[in-house]
N, C-alpha and C positions, 0 to 999 in steps of 0.2 A: 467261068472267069468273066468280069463285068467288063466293060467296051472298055473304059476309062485304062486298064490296069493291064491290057491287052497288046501282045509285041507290037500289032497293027497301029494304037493308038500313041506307041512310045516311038514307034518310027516316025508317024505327022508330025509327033510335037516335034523332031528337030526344026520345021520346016515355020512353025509357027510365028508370031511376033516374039518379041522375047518377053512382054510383060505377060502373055500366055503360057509360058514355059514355068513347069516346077523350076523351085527354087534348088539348086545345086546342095547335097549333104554335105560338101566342103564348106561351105559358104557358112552353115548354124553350127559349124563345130568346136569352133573356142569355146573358152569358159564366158566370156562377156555373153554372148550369146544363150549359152545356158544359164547363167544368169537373170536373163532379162525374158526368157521364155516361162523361165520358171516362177519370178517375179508376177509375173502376166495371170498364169492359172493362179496363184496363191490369192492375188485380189478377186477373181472372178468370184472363186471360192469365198468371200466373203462378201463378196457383193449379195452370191444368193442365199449368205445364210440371212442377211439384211433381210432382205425381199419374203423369204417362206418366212419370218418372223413377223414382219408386218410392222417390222420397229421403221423402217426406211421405206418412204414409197419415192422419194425424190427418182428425176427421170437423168440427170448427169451427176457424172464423178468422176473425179480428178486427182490422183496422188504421185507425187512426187518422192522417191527415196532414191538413196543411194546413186542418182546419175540417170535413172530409171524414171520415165513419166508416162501415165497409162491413163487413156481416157473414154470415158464411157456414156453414148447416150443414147438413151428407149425414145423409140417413136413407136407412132399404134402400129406399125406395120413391118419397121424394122429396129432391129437392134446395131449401134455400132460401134464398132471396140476397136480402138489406136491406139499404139505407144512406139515413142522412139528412146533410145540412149544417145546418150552424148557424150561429150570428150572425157568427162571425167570418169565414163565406166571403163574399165577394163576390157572393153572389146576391144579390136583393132582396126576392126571395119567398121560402124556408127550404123545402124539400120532403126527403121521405120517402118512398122505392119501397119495395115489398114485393112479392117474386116468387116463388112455390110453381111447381114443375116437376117433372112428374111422369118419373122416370125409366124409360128405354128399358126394362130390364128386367119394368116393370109395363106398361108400354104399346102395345097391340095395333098400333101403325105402326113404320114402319123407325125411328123416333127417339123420344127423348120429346117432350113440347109443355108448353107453357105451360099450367099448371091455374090460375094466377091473378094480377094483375099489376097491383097497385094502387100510387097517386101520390097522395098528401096535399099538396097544398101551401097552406103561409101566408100570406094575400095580405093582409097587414095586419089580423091578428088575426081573419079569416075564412078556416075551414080549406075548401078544394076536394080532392075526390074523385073522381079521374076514374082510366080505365081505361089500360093501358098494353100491350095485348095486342094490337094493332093499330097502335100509335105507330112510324114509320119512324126517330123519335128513339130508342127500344130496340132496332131489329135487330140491331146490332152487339151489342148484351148479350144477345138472344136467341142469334145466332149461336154465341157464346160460353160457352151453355148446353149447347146441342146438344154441341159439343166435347169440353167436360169433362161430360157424360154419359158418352159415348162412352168416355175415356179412364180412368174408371172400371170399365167395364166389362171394358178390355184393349187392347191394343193391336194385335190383329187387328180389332178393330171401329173402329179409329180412320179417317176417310175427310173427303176434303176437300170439304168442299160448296161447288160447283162450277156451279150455279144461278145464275140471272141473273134479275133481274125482269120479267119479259114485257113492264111498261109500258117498263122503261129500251130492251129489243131494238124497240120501237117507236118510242121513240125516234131510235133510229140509224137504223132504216129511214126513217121522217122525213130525215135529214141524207142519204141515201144517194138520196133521190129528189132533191132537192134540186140534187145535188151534177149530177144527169145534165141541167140545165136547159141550154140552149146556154148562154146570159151569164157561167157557169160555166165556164172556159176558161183555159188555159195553168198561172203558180204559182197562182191561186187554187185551181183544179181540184186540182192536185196537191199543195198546203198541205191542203185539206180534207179529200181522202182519206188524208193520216198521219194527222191528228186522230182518222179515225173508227178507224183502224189501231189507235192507241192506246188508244182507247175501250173496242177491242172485247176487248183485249189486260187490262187491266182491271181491267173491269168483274165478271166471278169470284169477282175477291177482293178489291173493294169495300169489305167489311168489315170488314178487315184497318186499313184506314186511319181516323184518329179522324174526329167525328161533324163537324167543319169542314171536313175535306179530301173526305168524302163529299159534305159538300152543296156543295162548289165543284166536283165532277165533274158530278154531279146538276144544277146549276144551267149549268152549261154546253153539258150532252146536252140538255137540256129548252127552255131558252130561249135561249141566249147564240148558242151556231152557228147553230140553227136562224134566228134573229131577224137575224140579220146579213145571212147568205146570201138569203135574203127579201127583205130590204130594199133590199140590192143588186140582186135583179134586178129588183124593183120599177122602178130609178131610168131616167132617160133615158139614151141612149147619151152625149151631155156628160156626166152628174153620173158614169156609170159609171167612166169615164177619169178625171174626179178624183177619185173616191171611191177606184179602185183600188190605190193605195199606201199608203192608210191601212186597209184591208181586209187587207191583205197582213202589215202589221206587226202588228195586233190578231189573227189566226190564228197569227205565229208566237210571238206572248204566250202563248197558249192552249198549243200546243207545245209549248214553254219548260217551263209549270206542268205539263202532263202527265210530262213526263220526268222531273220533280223525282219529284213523285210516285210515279212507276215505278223511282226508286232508292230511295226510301225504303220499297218491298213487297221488290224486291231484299233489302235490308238488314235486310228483318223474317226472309225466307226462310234468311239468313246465316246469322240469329242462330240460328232454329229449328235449321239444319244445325250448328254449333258447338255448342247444347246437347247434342243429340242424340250426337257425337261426345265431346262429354264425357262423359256418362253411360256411353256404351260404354266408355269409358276405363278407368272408376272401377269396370265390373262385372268387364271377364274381360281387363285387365293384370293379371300374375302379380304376388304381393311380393313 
């Protein structure tokens, strides 16, 4: 268990300032909120197809949609990314992120890291200051740092981070033990293990998928299967027999939604391959 993620370091932070303090999971929970986070990774995401294309080397960028304004600018040393919403988004609270990162080339580890990662939010005319350098609500826009570091630097340094959370692989181990209970038997047995199939199949690139479809993955490894599969062998050999068919169609719900999802990483992977085929196109077809 790393310091940061440690009971020992979750008891200091009560004590800390509060612009040191993670940011509260109530606080990024609206839809404004997901919105404007998701908003966030979508330009990153094309900021670095810019950048590994070689069609953009400009060092700021600035777009304005929907209520949503996101700003972006490379220095040789660091990178830094802002946006705030405003009244006209659908939030309710009005927030503002600010994230300094300090780039791979200045930083003694295989990548760069976050040097600083602050959230303003307006919660009826009282502004909160909390931290965002720990928030599982940023990963995706962390991840997305890391990349377009990376893709700055060249495109021999470019590499797919391929890491999985140790709590989520605990997770599945959770369902995996589970799955070996006797009560566990015939399609449930074998409904449950494509789930974890898919799970495991994944969970890699996580990140890839916006901050709704993560926590429907998340919320299903963590408590949904597990809570099911439990419950069911919990029950009596009666309730099991009739609980069995409705067991049965709630797994192949879960299914269903995984594969969605796994065509919609598909279709991220598409696009990157058709960019990529593009760009080659545009450098060395003859005129």
């Amino acid at each position: 268990m790393r310091l940061l993620d440690s009971p020992e370091y979750q008891w200091v932070e009560k004590f800390l300032p509060p612009r040191f303090k993670t940011v509260e999971s109530t606080l990024l929970q609206d839809v404004g909120s997901n919105e404007f986070l998701t908003f966030a990774e979508q330009l990153l995401d094309e900021f670095i197809h810019r950048i590994s294309s070689g069609a953009d080397k400009q060092a700021k960028w600035k777009r304005t949609e929907k209520g949503f304004t996101i700003f972006l600018k490379i220095k040789r040393n660091i990178i830094l990314f802002s946006g705030y919403d405003s009244q006209k988004s659908r939030s309710s609270t009005p927030k503002k992120f600010y994230i300094q990162w300090e780039r791979q080339m200045k930083s003694t580890r295989e990548h760069g890291k976050c040097k600083q990662g602050l959230i303003l939010i307006n919660d009826r005319g009282r502004i909160i200051k909390r931290s965002v350098k720990r928030s599982p609500y940023f990963s995706g826009i962390f991840n997305r740092m890391k990349q377009l570091d990376q893709a700055l630097i060249g495109p021999e340094h470019v590499v797919v981070e391929s890491k999985v959370d140790a709590t989520l692989k605990e997770h599945i181990q959770v369902i995996e033990h589970l799955i070996t209970n006797p009560a566990i038997k015939g399609v449930i047995e074998s409904r449950s293990n494509r789930l974890v199939n898919l799970l495991n199949t994944m969970l890699p690139e996580l990140d890839l998928l916006d901050i709704e479809e993560r926590h429907t993955v998340k919320r299903m490894l963590s408590t949904e299967l597990p809570g099911l599969l439990e419950g069911y062998i919990s029950l009596s050999d009666s309730n099991k027999e009739r609980r069995h068919g409705d067991l049965f169609q709630a797994l192949c719900k879960m299914e269903l939604t995984l594969h969605q999802l796994l065509e919609k990483l598909e279709d991220l992977r598409l696009s990157k391959v058709d960019h990529l085929l593009k760009v080659n196109k545009m450098r060395y077809d003859k005129k």
